[in-house]
N, C-alpha and C positions, 0 to 999 in steps of 0.2 A: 551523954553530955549534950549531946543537937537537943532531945526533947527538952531535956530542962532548961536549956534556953529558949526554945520555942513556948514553950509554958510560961517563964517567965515575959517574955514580947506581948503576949497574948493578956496575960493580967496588966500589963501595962499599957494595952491598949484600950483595955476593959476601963481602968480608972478614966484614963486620957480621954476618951470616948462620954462616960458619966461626968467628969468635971464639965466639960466641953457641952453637954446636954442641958444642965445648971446652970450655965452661963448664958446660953440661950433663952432659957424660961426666966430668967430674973432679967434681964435684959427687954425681954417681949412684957412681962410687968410693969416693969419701968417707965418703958416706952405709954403703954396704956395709959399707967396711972397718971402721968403726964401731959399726956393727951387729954383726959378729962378734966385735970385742973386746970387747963391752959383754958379749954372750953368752959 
């Protein structure tokens, strides 16, 4: 029962970690594309 909860924690860190990583890079595009219209 411990592993399969610790496997479960782990995929969910894995998503939590990838969304969080997408959020960043669409975020740091944003910000860019922004910055050159502005300019």
């Amino acid at each position: 029962i411990e592993k399969e909860v610790e496997v479960t924690f782990g995929e969910m860190n894995w998503k939590a970690a990838l969304i969080a990583l997408a959020i960043m890079v669409v975020a740091t595009v944003i910000s860019l594309w922004v910055r050159r219209k502005i300019k």
